[in-house]
C-alpha positions as CSV (number, residue, x, y, z in Angstrom):
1,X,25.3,0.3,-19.4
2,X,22.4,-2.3,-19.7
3,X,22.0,-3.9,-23.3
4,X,18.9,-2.5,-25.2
5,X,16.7,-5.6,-24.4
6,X,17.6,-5.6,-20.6
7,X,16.2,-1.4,-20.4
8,X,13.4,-2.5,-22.6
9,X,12.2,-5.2,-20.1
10,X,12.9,-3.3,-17.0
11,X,10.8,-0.7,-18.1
12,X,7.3,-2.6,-18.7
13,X,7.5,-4.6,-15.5
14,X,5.1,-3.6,-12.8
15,X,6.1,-3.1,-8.9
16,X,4.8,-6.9,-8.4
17,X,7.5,-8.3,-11.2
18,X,10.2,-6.1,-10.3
19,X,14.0,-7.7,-10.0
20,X,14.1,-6.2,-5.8
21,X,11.6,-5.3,-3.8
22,X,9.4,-1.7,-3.9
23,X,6.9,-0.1,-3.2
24,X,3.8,-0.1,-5.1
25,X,3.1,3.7,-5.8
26,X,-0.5,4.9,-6.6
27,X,-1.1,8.4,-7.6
28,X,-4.0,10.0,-6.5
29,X,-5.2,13.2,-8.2
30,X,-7.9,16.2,-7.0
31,X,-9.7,16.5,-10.4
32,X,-13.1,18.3,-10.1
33,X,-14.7,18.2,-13.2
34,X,-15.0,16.5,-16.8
35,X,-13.3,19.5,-18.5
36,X,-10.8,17.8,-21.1
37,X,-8.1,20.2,-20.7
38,X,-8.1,19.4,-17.0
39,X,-8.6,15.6,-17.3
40,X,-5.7,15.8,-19.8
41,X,-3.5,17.5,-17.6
42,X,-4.3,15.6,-14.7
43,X,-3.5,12.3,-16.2
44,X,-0.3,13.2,-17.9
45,X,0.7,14.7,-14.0
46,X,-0.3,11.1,-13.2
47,X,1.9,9.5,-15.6
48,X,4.8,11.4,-15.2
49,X,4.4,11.0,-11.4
50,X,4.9,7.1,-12.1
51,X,8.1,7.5,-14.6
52,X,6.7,9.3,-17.7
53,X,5.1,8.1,-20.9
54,X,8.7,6.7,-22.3
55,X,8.8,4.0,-19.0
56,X,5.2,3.0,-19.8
57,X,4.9,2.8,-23.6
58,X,7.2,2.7,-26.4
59,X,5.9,4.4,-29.9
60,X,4.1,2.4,-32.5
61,X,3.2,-0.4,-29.7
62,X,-0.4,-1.5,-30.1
63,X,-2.2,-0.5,-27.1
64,X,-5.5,-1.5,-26.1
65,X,-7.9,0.7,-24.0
66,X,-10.3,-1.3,-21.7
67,X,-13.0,0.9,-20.2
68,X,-15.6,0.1,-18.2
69,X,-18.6,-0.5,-20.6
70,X,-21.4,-2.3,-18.4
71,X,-23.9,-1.9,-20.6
72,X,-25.2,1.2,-22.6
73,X,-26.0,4.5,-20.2
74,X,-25.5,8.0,-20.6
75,X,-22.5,9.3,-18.8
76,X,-24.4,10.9,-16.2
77,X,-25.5,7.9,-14.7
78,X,-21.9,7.0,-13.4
79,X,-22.4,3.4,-15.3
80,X,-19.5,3.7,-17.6
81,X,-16.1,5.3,-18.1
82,X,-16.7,9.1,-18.9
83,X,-15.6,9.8,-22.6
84,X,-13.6,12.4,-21.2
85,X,-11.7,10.3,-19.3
86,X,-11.4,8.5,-22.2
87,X,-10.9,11.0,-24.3
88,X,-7.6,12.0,-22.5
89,X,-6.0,9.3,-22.4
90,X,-6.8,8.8,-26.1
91,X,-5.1,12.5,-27.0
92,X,-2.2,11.5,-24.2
93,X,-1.3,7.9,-26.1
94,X,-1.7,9.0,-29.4
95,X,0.5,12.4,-29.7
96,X,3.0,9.6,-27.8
97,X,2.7,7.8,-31.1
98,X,1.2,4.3,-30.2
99,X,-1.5,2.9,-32.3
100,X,-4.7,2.2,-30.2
101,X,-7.6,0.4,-29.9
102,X,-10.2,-0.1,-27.4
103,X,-12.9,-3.1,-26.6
104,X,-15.1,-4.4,-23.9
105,X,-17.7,-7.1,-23.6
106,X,-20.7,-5.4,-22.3
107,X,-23.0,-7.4,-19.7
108,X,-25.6,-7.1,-22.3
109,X,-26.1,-5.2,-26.1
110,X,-23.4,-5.1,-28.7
111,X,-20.4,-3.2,-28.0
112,X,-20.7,-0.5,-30.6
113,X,-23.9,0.4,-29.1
114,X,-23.2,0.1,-25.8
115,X,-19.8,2.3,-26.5
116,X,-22.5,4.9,-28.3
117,X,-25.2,5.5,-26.0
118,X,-22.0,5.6,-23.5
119,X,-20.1,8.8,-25.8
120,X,-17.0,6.6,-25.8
121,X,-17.8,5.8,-30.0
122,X,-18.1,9.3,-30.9
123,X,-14.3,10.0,-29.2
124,X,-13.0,6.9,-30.8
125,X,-14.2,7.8,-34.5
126,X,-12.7,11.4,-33.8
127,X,-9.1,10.1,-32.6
128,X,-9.3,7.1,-35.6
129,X,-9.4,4.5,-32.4
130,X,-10.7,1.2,-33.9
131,X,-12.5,-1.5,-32.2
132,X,-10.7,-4.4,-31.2
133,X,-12.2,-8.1,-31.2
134,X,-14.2,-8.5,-28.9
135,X,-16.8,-11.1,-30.4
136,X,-14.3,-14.1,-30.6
137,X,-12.1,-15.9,-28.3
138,X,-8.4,-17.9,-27.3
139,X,-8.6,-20.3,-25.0
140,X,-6.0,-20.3,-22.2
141,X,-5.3,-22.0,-19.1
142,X,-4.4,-21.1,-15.8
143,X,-4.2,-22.2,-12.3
144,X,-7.0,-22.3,-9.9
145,X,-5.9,-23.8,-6.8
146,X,-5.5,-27.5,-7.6
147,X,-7.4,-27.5,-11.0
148,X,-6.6,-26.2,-14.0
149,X,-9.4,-24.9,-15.9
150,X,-9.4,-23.1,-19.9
151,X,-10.5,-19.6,-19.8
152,X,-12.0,-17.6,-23.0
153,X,-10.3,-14.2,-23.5
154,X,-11.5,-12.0,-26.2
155,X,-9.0,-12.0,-29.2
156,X,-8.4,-7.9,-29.1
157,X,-7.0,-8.1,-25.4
158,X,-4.4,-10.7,-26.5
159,X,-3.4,-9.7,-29.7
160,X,-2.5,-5.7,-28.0
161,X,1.2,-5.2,-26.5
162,X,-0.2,-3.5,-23.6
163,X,-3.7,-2.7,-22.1
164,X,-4.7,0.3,-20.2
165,X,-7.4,-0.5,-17.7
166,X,-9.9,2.4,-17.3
167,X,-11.8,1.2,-14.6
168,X,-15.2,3.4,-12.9
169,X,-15.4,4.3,-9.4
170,X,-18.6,1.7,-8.4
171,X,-19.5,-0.3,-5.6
172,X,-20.8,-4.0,-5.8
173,X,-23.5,-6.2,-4.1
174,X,-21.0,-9.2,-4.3
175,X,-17.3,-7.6,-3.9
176,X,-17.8,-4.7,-2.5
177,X,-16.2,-2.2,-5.0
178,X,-15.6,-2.6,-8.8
179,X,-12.6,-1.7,-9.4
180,X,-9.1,-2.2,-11.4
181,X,-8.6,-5.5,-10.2
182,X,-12.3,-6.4,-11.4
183,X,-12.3,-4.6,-14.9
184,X,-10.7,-7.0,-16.8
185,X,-13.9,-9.6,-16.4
186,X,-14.9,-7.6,-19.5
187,X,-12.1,-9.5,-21.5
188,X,-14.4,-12.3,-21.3
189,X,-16.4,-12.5,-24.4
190,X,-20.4,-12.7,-23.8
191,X,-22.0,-15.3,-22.2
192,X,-18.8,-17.0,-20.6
193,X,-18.8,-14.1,-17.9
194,X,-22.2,-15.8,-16.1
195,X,-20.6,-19.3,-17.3
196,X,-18.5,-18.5,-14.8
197,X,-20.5,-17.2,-11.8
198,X,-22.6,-20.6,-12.1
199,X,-19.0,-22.5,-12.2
200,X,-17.6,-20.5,-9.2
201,X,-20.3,-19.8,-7.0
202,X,-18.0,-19.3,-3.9
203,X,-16.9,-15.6,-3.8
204,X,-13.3,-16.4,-2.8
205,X,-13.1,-18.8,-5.9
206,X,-14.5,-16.4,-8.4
207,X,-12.3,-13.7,-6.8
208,X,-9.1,-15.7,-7.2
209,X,-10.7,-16.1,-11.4
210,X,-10.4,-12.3,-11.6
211,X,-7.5,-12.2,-10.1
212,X,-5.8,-14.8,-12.7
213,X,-7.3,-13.0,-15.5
214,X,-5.1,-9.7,-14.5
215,X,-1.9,-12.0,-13.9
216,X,-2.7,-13.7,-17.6
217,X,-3.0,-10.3,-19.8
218,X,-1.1,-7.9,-17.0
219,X,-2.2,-4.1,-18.3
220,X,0.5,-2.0,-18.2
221,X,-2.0,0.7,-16.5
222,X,-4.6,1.6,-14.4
223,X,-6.6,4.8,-14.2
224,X,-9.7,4.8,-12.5
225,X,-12.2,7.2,-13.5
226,X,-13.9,8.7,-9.8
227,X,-14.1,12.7,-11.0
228,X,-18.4,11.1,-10.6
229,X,-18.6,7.8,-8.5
230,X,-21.4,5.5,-7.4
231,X,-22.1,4.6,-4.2
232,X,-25.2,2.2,-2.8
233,X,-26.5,0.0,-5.1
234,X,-24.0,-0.4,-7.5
235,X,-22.4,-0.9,-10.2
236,X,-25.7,-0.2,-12.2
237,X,-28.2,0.4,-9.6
238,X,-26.6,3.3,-7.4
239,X,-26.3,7.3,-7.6
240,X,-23.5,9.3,-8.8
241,X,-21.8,11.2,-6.1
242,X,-18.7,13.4,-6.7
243,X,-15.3,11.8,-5.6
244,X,-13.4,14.6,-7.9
245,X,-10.6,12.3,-8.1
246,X,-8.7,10.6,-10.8
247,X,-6.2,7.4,-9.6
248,X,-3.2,5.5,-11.7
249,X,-1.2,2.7,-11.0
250,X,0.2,-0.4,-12.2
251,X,-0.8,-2.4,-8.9
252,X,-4.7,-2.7,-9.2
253,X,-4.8,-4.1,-5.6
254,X,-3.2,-1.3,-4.3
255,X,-5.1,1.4,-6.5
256,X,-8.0,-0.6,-5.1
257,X,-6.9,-0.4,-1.2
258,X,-6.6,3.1,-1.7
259,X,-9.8,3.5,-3.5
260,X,-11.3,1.7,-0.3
261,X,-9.3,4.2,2.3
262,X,-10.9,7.3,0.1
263,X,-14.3,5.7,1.2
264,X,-13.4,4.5,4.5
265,X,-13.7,1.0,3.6
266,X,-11.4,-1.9,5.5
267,X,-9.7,-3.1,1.8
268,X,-9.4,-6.8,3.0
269,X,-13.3,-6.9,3.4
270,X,-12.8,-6.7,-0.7
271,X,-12.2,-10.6,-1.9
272,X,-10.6,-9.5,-4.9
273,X,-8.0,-7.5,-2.9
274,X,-8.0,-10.7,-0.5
275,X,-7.4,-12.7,-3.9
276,X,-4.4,-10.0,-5.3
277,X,-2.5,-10.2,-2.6
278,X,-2.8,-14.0,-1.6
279,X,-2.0,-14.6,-5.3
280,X,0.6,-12.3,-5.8
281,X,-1.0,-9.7,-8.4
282,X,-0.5,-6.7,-5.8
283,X,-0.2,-5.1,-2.3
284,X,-2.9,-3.5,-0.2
285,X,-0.4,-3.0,2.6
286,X,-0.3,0.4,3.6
287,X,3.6,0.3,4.0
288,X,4.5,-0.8,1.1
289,X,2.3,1.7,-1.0
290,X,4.0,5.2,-2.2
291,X,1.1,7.5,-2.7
292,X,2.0,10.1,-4.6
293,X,0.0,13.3,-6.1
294,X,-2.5,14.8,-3.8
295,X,-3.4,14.1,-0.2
296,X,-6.0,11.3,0.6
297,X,-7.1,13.3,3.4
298,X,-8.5,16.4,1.5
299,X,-10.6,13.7,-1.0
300,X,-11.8,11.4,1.9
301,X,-15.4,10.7,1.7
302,X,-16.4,8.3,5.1
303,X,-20.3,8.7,3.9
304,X,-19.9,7.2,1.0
305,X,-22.5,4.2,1.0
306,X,-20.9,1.1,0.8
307,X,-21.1,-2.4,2.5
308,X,-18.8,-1.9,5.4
309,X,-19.1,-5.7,6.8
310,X,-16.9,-8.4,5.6
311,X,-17.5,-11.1,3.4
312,X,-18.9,-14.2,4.5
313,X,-16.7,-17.4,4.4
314,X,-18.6,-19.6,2.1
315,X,-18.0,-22.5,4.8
316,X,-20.2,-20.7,7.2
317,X,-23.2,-20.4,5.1
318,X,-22.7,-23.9,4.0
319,X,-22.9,-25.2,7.7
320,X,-26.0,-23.6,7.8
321,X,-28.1,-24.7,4.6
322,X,-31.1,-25.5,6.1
323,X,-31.6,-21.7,6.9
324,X,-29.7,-20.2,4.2
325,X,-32.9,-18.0,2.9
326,X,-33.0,-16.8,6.6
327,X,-29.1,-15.7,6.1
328,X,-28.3,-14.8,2.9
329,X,-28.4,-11.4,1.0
330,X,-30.9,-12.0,-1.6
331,X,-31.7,-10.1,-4.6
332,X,-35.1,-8.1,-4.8
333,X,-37.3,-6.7,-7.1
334,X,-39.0,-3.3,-6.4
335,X,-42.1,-3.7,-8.1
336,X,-43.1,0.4,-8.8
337,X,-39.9,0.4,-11.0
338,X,-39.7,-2.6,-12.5
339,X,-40.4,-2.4,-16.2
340,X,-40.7,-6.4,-17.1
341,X,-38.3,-6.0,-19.8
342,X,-36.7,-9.6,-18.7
343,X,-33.4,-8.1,-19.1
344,X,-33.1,-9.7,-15.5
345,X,-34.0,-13.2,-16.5
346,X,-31.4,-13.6,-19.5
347,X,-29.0,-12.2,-17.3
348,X,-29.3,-15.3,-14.7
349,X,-27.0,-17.7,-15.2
350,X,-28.1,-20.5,-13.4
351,X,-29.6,-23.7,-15.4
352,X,-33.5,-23.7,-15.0
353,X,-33.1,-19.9,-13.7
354,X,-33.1,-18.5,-10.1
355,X,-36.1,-16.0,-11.8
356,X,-38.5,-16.3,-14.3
357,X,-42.1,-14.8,-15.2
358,X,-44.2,-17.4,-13.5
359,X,-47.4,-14.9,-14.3
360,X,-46.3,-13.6,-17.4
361,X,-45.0,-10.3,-18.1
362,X,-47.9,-8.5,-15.9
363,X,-46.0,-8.8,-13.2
364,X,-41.9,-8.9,-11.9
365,X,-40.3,-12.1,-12.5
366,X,-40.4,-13.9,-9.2
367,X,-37.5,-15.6,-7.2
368,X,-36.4,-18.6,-6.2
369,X,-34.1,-18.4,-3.5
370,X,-33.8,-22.0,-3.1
371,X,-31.6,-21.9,-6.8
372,X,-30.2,-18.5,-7.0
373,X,-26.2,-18.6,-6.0
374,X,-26.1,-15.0,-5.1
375,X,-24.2,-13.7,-8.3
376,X,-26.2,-10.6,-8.2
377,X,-26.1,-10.8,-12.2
378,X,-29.7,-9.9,-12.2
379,X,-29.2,-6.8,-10.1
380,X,-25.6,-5.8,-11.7
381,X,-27.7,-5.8,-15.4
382,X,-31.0,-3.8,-14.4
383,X,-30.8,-0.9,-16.4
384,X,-33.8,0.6,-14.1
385,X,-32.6,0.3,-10.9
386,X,-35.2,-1.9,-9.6
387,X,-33.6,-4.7,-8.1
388,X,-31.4,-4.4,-4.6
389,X,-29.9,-6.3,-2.2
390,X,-31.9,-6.8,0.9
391,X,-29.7,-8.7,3.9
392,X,-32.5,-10.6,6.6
393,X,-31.7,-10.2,10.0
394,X,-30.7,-12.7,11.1
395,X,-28.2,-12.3,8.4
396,X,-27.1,-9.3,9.7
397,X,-26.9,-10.3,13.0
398,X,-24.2,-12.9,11.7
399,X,-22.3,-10.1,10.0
400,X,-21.9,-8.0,12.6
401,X,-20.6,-11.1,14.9
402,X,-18.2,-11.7,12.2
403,X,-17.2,-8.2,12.2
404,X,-16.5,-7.8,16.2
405,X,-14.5,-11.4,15.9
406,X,-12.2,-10.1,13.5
407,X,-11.7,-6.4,14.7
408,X,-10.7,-8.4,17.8
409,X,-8.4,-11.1,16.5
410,X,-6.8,-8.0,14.2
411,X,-6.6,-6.4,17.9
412,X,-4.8,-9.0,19.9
């Protein structure tokens, strides 16, 4: 028999620390609607489908639930985690008997109003969940290529044993999809999180951050909430559709791959999935994912509306900055919906700002292309969807050359 410290740590590691090699297994789940008693059921299928609540969590641990808390929006609008969602794996942890607490550092407003306008407060004062520290920071280091660079991680997401990522079914202007892998960005306290997009402009850099974040706190579970998705113009910008789908893992790379083969998305045109596997966080291999629960098949959704073109390198846009405004996806404002709030503007992180209100506020802030880095923070924080992504032609033209050079290189 194995000594009681040698079951314990054997039953917390996740496929990617595991002793021999396995397969990453993601369970995917039909779930129709935001009825608790079916959420709840679906999730604790989900959990005993990866080893039951006893391999995951051991009673009295302090567990910390990390939704995804953009900023505040009624449910409806497929912004934020659904409460239910929350709400069952609230009911699901705590008749288990750990204690729990849940936090997230919204792109703008305080977290307890963000959390109230989103009905995740209401569930937490019901089930006695407390908030966890969000508002101050450690400083930790880690590994970026050949630097090493200090990181700010809110004080709550350290001080839990475990964290349960509860990640929203989104797309992205710059990675594609918003994810599980991409979640934990919200354990960066305030304004650190556009610190960071001004320090690592290159997508594949700023990937790799995200993906070091998940290696540094490794949450002992991911369940993304797609019962309601958004696809276009997301992760704030877009429309709900129904995915009627709930997924779990403990690989966010591969619950991530699979999310991108519900929506018929190639997962390595994802850089944070690019990032995972490069850096060892996860697989988005198909063979060496187990998925378990229901068939992908029956949930597929090939119209969901998505970028389907792959990244950029960053080198190629660099060999070409004389006409990089003729290349680039740029942010734009539509100005029927914008409402000059200058939510926008503070939400540019570049010194001197890509955006400002260079005829006051009546008018839309204007751009400058010639400083914005194509962070797409302005257009993640719009709370009234009037900013999108527009790609120039000659952009496009680019992308889809891109695109045949790789389907044939993957070919031959």
């Amino acid at each position: 028999m194995f000594p009681e410290a040698t079951i314990t740590l054997l039953t917390h590691l996740r496929p990617t620390d595991t002793l021999c090699p396995m397969k990453s297994r993601v369970v995917l789940l039909h779930c129709p609607k935001y009825e608790l008693s079916t959420v709840e059921n679906s999730l604790m299928r989900g959990i005993e489908l990866l080893g039951g609540l006893s391999t995951l969590f051991r009673k009295e641990e302090k567990i910390l639930l990390k939704p995804n808390l953009l900023y505040g929006q009624s449910p409806h609008r497929c912004v934020t985690t659904h409460p239910v969602v929350f709400e069952g794996i609230t009911r699901i942890l705590r008749e288990h008997g750990v204690e729990l607490s849940f936090g997230d550092s919204p792109g703008y407003g305080k977290l307890p109003a963000v959390a109230r306008k989103a009905g995740l407060s209401q569930i937490a004062e019901q089930y006695h969940v407390s908030f966890a520290d969000f508002e101050s920071a450690q400083w930790k280091e880690i590994q970026l290529g050949s630097h090493t660079i200090q990181i700010p991680l809110a004080t709550g997401s350290l001080e839990a044993d475990g964290i349960v990522s509860l990640p929203k079914m989104k797309t992205h202007g710059l990675t594609r999809i918003t994810g599980a892998v991409k979640n934990q960005l919200g354990c960066v306290p305030g304004f650190h999180k556009a610190e960071f997009h001004v320090r690592f402009p290159n997508t594949e850099s700023f990937a790799s951050l995200l993906v070091k974040i998940n290696l540094l706190l490794k949450p002992r579970l991911y369940i993304m909430d797609g019962i309601m998705a958004m696809e276009g113009e997301g992760p704030g910008s877009g429309d709900p559709v129904p995915m009627e789908c709930l997924l779990l893992s403990q690989d966010p790379v591969a619950l991530d791959a699979t999310f991108c083969k519900l929506i018929d998305l190639d997962p390595h045109f994802v850089p944070t999935i690019q990032a995972g596997e490069r850096l060892g966080l996860g697989t988005a291999q198909e063979e060496k994912i187990e998925l378990l629960g229901d068939p992908l098949e029956s949930l597929k959704r090939s119209s969901f509306k998505v970028k389907r073109n792959p990244p950029v390198p960053d080198v190629t846009f660099r060999a070409l900055h004389p006409i990089r405004n003729l290349l680039l996806p740029q942010p734009r404002i539509d100005p029927e919906r914008c409402k000059r709030c200058g939510i926008c503007v503070d939400a540019c992180p570049v010194s001197g700002k890509a955006l400002a209100f260079s005829n006051g506020k009546t008018h839309p802030p204007v751009y400058d292309y010639a400083l914005c880095i194509r962070c797409f923070c302005c257009h993640e924080m719009c709370p009234h969807r009037a900013i999108y992504i527009h790609t120039p032609w000659l952009g496009k033209k680019v992308l889809q050359f891109l695109g045949r050079g790789r389907a044939v290189a993957e070919q031959g």
